[in-house]
Chimera marker file (.cmm) of the C-alpha trace (Angstrom):
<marker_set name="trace">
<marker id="1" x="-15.117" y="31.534" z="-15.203" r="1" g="1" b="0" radius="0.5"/>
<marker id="2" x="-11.337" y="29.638" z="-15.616" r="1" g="1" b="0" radius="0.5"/>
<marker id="3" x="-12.065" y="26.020" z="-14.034" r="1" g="1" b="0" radius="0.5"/>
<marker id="4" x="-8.689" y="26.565" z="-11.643" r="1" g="1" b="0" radius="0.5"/>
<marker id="5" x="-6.500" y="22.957" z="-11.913" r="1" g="1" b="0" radius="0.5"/>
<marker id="6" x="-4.587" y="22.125" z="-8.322" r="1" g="1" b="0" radius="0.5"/>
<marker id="7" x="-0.763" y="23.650" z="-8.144" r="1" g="1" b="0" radius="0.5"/>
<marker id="8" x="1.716" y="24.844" z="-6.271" r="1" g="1" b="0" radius="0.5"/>
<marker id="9" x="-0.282" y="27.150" z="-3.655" r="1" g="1" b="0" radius="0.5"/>
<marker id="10" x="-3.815" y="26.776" z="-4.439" r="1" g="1" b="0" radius="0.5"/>
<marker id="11" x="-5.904" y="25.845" z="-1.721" r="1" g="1" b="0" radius="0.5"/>
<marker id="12" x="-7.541" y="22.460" z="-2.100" r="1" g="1" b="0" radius="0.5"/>
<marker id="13" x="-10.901" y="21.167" z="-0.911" r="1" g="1" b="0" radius="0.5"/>
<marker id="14" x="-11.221" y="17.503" z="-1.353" r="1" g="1" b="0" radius="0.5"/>
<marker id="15" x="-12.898" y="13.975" z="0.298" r="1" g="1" b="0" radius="0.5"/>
<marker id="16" x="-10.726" y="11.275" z="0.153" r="1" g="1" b="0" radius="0.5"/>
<marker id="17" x="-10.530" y="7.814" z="1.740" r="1" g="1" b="0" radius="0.5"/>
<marker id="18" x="-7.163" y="5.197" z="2.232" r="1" g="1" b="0" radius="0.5"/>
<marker id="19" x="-7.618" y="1.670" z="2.285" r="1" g="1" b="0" radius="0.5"/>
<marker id="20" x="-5.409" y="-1.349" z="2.196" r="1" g="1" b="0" radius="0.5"/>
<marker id="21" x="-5.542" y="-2.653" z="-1.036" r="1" g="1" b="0" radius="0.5"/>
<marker id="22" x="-8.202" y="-6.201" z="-0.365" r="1" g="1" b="0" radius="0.5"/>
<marker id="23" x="-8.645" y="-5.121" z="3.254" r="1" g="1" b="0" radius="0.5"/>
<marker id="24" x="-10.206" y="-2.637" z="5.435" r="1" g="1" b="0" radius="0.5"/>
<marker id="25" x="-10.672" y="1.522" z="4.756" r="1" g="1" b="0" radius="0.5"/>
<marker id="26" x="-8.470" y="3.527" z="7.489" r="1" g="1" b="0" radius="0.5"/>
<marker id="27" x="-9.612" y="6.813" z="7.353" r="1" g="1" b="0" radius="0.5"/>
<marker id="28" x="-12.340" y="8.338" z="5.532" r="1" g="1" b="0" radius="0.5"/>
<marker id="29" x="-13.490" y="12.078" z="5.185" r="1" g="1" b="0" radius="0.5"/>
<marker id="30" x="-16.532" y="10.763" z="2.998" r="1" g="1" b="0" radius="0.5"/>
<marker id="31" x="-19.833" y="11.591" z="5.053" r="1" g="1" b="0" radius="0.5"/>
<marker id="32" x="-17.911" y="14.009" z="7.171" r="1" g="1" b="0" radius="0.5"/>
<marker id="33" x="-16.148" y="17.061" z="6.680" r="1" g="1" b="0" radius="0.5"/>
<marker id="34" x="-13.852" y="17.685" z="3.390" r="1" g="1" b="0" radius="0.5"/>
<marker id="35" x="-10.029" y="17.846" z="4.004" r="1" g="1" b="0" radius="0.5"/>
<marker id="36" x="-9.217" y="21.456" z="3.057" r="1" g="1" b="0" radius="0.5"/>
<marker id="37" x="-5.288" y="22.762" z="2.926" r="1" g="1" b="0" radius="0.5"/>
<marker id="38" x="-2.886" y="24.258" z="0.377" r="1" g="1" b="0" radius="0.5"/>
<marker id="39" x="-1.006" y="22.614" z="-1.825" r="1" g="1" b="0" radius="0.5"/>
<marker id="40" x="2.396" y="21.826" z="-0.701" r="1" g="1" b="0" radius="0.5"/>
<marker id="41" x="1.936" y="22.599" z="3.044" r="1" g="1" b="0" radius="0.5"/>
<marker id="42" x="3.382" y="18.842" z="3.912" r="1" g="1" b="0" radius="0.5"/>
<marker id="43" x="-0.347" y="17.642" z="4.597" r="1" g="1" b="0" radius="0.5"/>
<marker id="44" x="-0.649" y="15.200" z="2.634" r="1" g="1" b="0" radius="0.5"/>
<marker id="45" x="2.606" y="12.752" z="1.024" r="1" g="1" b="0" radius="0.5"/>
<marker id="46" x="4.335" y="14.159" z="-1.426" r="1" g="1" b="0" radius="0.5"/>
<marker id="47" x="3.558" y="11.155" z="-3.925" r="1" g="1" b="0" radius="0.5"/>
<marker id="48" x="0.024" y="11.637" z="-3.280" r="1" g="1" b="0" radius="0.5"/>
<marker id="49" x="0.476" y="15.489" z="-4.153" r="1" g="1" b="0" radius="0.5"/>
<marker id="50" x="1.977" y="14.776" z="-7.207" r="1" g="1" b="0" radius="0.5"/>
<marker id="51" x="-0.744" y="12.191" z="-7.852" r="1" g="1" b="0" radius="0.5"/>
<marker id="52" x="-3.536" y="15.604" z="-7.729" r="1" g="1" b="0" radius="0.5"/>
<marker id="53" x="-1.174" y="18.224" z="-9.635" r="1" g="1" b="0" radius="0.5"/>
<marker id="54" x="-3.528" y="19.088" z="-12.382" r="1" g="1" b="0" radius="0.5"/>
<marker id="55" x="-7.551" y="17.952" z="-11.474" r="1" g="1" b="0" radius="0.5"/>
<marker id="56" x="-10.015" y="20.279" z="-10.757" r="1" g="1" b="0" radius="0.5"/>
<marker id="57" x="-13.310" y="20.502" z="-8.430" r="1" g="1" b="0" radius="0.5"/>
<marker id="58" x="-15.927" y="17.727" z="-9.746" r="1" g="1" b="0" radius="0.5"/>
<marker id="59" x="-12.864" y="15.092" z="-10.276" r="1" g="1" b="0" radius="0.5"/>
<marker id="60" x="-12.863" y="11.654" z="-8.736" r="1" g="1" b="0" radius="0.5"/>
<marker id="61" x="-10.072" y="9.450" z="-8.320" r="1" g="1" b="0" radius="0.5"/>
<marker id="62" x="-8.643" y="6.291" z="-7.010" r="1" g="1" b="0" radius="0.5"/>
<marker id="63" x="-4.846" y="5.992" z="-7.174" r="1" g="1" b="0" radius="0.5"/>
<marker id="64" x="-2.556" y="2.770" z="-6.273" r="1" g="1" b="0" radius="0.5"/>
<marker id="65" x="0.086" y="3.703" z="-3.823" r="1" g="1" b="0" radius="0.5"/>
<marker id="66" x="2.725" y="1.148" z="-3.786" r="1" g="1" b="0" radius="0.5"/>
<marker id="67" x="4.916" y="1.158" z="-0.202" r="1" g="1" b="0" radius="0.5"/>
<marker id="68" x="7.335" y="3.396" z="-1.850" r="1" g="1" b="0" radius="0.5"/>
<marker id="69" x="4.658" y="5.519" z="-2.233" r="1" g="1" b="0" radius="0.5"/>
<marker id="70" x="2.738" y="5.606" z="0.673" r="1" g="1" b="0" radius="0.5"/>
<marker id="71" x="4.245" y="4.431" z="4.061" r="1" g="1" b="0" radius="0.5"/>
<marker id="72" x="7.685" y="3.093" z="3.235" r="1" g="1" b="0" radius="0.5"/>
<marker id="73" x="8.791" y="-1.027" z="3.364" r="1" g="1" b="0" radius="0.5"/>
<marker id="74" x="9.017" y="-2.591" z="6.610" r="1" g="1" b="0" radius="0.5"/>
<marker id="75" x="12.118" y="-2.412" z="8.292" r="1" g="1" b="0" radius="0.5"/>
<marker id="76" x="12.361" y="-5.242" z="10.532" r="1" g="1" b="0" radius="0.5"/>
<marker id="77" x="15.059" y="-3.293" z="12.454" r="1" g="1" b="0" radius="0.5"/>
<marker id="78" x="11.967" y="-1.595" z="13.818" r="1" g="1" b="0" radius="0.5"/>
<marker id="79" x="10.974" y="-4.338" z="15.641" r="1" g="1" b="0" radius="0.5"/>
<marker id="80" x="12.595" y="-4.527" z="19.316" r="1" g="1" b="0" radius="0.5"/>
<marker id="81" x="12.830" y="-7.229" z="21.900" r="1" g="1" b="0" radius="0.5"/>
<marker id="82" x="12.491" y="-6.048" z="25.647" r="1" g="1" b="0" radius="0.5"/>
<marker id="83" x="12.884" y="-7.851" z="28.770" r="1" g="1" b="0" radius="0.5"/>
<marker id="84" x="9.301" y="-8.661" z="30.062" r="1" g="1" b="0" radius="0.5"/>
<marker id="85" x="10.136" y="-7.131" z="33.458" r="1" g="1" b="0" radius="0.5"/>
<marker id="86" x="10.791" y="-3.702" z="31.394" r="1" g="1" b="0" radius="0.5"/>
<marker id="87" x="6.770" y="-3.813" z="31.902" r="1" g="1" b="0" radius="0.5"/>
<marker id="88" x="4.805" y="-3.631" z="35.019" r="1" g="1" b="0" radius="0.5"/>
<marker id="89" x="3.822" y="-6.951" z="36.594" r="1" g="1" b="0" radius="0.5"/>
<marker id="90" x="0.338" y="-5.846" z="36.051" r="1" g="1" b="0" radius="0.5"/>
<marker id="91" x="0.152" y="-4.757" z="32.791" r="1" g="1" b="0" radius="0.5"/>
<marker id="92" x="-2.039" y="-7.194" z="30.591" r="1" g="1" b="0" radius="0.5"/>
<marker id="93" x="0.275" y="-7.769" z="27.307" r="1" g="1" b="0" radius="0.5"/>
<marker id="94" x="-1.313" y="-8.988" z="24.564" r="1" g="1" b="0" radius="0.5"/>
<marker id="95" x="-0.438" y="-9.016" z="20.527" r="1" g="1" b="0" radius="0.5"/>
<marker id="96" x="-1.696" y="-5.872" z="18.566" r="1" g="1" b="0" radius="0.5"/>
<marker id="97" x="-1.365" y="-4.038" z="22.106" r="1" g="1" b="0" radius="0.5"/>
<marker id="98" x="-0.534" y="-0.915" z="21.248" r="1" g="1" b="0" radius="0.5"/>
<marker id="99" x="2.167" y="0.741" z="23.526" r="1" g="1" b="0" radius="0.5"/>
<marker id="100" x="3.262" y="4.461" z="24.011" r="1" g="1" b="0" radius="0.5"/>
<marker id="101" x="7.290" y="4.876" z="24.490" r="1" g="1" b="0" radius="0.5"/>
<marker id="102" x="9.190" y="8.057" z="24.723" r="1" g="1" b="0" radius="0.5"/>
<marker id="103" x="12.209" y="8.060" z="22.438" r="1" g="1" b="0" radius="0.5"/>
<marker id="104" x="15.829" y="9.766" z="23.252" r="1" g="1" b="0" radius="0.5"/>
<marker id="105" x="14.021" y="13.215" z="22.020" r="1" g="1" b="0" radius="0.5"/>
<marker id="106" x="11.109" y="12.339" z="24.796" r="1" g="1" b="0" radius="0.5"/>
<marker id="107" x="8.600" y="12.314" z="21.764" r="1" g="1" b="0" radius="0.5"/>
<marker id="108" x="6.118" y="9.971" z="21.799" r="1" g="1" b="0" radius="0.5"/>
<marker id="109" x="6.685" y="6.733" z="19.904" r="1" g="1" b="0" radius="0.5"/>
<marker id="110" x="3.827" y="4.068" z="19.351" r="1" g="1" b="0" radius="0.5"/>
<marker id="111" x="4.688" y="0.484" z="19.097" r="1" g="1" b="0" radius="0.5"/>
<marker id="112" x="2.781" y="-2.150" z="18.590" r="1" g="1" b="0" radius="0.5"/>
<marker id="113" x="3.600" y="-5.254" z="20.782" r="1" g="1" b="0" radius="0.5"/>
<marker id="114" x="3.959" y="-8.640" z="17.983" r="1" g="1" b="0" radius="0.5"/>
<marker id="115" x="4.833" y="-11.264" z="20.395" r="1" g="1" b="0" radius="0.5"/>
<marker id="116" x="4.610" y="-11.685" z="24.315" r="1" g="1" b="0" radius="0.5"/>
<marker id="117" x="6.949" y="-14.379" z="25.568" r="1" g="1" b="0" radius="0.5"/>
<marker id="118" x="7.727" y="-15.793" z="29.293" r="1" g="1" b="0" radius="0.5"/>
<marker id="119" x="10.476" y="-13.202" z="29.266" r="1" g="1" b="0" radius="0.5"/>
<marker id="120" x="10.502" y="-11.174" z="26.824" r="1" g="1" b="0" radius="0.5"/>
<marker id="121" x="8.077" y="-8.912" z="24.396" r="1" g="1" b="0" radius="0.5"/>
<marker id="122" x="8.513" y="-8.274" z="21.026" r="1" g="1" b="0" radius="0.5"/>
<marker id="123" x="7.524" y="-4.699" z="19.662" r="1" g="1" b="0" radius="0.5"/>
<marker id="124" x="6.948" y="-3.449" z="16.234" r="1" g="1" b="0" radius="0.5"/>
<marker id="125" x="7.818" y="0.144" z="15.716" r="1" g="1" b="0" radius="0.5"/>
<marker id="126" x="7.048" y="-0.033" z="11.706" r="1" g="1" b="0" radius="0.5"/>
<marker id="127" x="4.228" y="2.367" z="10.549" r="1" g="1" b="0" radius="0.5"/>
<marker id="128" x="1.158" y="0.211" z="10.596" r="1" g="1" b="0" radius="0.5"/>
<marker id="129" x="0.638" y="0.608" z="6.815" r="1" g="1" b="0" radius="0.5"/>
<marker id="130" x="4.603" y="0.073" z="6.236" r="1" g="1" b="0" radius="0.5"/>
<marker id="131" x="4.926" y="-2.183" z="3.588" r="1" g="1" b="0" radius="0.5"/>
<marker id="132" x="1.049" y="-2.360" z="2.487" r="1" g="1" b="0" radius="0.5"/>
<marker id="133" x="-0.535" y="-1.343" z="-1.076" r="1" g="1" b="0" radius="0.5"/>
<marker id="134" x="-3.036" y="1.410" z="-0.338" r="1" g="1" b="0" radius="0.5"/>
<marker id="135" x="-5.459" y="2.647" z="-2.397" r="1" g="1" b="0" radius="0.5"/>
<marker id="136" x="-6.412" y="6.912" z="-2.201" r="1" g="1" b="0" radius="0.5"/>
<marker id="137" x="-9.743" y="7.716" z="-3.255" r="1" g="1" b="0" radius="0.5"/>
<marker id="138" x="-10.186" y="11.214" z="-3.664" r="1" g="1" b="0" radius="0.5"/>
<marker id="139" x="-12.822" y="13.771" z="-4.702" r="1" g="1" b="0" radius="0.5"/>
<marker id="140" x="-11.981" y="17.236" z="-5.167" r="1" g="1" b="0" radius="0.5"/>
<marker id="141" x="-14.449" y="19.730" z="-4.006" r="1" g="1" b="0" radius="0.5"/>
<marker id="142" x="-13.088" y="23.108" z="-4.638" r="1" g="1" b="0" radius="0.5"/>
<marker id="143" x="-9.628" y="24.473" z="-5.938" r="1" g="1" b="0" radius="0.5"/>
<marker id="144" x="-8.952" y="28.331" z="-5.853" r="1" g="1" b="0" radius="0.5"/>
<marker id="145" x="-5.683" y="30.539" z="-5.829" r="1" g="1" b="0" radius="0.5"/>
<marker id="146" x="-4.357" y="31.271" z="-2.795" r="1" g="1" b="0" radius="0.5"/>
<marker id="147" x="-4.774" y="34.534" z="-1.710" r="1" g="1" b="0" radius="0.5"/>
<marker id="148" x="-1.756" y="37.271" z="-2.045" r="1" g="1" b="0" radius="0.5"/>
<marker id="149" x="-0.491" y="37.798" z="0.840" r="1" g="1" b="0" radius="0.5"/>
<marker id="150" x="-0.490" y="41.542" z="1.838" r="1" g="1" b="0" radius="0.5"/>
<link id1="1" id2="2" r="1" g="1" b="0" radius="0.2"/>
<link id1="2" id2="3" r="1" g="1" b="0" radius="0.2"/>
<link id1="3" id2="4" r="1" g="1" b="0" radius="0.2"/>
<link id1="4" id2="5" r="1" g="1" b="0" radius="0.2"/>
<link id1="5" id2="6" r="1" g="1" b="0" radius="0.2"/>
<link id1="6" id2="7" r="1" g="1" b="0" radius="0.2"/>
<link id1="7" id2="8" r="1" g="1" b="0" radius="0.2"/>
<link id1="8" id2="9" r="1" g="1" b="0" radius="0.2"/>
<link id1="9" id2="10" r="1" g="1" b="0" radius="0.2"/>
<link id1="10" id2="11" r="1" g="1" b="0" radius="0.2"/>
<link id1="11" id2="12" r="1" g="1" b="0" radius="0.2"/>
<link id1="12" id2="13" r="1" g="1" b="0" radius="0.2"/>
<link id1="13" id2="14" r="1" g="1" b="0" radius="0.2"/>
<link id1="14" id2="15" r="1" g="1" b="0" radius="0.2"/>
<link id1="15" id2="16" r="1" g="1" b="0" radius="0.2"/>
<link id1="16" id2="17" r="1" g="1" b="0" radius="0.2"/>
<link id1="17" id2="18" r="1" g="1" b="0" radius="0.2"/>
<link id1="18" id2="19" r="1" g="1" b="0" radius="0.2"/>
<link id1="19" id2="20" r="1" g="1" b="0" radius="0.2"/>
<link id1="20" id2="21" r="1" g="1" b="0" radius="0.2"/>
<link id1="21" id2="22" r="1" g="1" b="0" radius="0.2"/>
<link id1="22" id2="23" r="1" g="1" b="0" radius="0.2"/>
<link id1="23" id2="24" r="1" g="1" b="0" radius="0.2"/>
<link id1="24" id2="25" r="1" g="1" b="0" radius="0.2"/>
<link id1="25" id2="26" r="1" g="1" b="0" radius="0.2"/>
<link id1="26" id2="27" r="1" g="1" b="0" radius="0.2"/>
<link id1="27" id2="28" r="1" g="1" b="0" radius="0.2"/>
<link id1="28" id2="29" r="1" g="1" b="0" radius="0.2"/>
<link id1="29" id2="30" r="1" g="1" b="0" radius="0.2"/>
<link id1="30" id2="31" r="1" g="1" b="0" radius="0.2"/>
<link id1="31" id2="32" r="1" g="1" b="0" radius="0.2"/>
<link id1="32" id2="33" r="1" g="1" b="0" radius="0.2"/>
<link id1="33" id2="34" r="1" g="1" b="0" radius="0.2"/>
<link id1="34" id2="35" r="1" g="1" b="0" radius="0.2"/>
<link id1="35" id2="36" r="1" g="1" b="0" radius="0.2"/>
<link id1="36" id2="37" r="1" g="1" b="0" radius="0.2"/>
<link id1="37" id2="38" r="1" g="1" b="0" radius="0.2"/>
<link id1="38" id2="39" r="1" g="1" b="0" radius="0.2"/>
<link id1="39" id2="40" r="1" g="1" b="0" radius="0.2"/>
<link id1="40" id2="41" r="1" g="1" b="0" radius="0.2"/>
<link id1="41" id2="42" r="1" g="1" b="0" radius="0.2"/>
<link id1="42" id2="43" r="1" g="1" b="0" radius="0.2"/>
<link id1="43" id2="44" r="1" g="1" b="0" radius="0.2"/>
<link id1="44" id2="45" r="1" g="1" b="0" radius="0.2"/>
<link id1="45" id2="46" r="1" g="1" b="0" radius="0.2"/>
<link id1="46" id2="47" r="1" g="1" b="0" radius="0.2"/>
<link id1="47" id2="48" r="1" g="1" b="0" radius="0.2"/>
<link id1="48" id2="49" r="1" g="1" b="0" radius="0.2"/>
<link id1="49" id2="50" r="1" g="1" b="0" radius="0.2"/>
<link id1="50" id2="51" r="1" g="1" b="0" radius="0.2"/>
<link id1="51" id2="52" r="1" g="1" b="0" radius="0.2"/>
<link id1="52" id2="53" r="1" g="1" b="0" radius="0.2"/>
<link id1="53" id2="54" r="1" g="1" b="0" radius="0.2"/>
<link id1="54" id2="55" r="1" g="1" b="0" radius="0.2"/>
<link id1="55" id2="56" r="1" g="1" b="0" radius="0.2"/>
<link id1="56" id2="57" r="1" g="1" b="0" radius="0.2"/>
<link id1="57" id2="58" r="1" g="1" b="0" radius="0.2"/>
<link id1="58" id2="59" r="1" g="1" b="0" radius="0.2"/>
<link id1="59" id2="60" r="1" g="1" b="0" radius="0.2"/>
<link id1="60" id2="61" r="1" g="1" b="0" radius="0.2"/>
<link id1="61" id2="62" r="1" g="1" b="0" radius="0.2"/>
<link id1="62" id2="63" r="1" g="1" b="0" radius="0.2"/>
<link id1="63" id2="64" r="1" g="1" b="0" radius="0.2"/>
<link id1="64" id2="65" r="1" g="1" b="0" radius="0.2"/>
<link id1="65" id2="66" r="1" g="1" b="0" radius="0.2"/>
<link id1="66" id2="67" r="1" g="1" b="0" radius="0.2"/>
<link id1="67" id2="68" r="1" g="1" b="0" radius="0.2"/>
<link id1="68" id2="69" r="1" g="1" b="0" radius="0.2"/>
<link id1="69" id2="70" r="1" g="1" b="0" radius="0.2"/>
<link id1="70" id2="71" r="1" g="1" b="0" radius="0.2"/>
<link id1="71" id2="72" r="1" g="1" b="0" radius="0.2"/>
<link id1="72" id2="73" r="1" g="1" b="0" radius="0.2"/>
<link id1="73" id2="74" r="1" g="1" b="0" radius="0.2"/>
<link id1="74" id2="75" r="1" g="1" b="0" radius="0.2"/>
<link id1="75" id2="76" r="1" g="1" b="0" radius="0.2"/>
<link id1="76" id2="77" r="1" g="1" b="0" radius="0.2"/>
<link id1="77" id2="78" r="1" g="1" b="0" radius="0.2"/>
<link id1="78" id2="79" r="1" g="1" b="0" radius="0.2"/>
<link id1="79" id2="80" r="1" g="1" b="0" radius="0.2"/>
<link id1="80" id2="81" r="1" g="1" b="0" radius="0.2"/>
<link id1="81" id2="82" r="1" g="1" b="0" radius="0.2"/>
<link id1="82" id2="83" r="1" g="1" b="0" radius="0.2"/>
<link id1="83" id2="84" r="1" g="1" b="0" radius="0.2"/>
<link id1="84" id2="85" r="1" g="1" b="0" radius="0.2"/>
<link id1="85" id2="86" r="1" g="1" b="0" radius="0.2"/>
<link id1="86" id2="87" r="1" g="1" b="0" radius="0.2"/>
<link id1="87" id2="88" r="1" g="1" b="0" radius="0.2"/>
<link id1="88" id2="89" r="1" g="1" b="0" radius="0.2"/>
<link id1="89" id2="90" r="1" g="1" b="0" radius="0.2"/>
<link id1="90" id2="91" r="1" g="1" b="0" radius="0.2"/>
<link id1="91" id2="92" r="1" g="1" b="0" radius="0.2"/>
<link id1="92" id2="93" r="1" g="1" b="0" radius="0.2"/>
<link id1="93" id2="94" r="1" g="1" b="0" radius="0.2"/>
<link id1="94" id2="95" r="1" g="1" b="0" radius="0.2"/>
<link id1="95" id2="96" r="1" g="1" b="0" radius="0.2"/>
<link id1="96" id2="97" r="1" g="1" b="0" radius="0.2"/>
<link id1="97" id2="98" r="1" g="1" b="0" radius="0.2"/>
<link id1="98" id2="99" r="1" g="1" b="0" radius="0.2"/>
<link id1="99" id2="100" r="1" g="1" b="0" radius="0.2"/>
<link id1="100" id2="101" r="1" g="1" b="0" radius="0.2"/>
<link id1="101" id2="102" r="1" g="1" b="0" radius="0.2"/>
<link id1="102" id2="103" r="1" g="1" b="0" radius="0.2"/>
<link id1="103" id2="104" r="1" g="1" b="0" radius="0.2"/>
<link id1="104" id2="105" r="1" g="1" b="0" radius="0.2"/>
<link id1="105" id2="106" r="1" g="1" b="0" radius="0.2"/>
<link id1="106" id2="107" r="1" g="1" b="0" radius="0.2"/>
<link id1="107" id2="108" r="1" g="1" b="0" radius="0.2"/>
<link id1="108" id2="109" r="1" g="1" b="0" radius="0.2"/>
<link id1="109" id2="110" r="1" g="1" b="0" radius="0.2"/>
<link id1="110" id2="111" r="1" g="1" b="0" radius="0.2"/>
<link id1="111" id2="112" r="1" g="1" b="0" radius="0.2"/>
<link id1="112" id2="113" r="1" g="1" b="0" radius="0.2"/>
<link id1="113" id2="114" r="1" g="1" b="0" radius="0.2"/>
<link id1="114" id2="115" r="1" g="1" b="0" radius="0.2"/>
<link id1="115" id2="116" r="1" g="1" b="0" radius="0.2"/>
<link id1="116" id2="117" r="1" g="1" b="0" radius="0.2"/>
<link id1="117" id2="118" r="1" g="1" b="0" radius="0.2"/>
<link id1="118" id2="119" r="1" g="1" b="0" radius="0.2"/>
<link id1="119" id2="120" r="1" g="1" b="0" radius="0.2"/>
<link id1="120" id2="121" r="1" g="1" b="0" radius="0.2"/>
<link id1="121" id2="122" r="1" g="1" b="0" radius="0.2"/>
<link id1="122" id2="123" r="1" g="1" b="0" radius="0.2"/>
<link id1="123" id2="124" r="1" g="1" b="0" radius="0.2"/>
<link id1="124" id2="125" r="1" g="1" b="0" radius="0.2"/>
<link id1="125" id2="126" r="1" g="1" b="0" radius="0.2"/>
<link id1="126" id2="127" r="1" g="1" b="0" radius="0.2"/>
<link id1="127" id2="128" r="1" g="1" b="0" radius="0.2"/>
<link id1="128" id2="129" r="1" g="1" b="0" radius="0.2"/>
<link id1="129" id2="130" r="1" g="1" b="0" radius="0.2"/>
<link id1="130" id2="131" r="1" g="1" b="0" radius="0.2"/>
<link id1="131" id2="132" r="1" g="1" b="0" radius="0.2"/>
<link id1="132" id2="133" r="1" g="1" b="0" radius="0.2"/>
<link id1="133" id2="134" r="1" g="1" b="0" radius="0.2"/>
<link id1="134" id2="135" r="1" g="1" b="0" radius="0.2"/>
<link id1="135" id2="136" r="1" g="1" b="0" radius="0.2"/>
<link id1="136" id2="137" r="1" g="1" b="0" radius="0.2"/>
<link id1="137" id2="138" r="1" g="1" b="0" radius="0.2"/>
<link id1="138" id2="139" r="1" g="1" b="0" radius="0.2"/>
<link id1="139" id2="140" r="1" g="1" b="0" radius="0.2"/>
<link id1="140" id2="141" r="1" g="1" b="0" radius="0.2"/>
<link id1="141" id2="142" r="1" g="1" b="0" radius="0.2"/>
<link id1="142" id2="143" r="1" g="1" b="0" radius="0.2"/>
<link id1="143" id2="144" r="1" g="1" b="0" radius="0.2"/>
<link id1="144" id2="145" r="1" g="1" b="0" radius="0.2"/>
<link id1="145" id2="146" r="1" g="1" b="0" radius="0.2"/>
<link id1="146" id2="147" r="1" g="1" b="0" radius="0.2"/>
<link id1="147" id2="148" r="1" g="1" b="0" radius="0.2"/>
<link id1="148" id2="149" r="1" g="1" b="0" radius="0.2"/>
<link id1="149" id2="150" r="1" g="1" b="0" radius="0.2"/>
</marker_set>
């Protein structure tokens, strides 16, 4: 039996953790269940993709992902100022708040408030890993052709 290598179409199964590079894990499949999708379905970056092209089940890996690679730079065009009475009276601001905003599409937009002021609060709408060094460990479980289909 042909130990199948990950390509174009073959459907992956695979644990993987990312982690900022000296600081905490984010999300972890390890101890839970394995990540399973096909190879070039847009689930996973396409620099981490190419990072895979080629392993097989039993690999184990840890790849660097540079900002370029992983979440973009930070662009600190992302980060808004509001008036403070754009928020209700009530509402207990705080840095790291996380906030939910509707953008001109009416899709939810997360921001995360930076800096609460007498008047005004600051909001960052960056990617939380934006401009962070990640590191992808990944082991793949299974790889297998994807079935034709009929």
């Amino acid at each position: 039996m042909t130990n199948i290598c990950i390509a174009p179409g073959t459907e992956i199964s695979l644990h993987f953790s990312l982690g900022i590079i000296g600081g905490d894990e984010v999300d972890s499949t390890f101890g839970g269940k394995p990540a399973t999708f096909t190879y070039g379905d847009g689930s996973l970056l396409p620099s981490v993709e190419a990072k895979l092209l080629g392993l097989s089940a039993g690999a184990k890996e840890t790849f660097t992902l540079e900002p370029q690679d992983g979440f973009g730079q930070r662009n600190p065009g992302n980060i808004q100022r509001f008036p403070r009475s754009q928020f209700a009276a009530d509402m207990v601001l705080e840095e790291g708040l996380v906030i939910s905003f509707a953008d001109a599409a009416r899709t939810e937009l997360p921001g995360v408030v930076s800096e609460v002021g007498d008047d005004h609060v600051m909001v960052d709408f960056n990617h939380p890993l934006a401009g962070r060094n990640l590191a992808f460990r990944v082991e793949i479980l299974s790889v297998s052709a994807q079935a034709d289909p009929k």
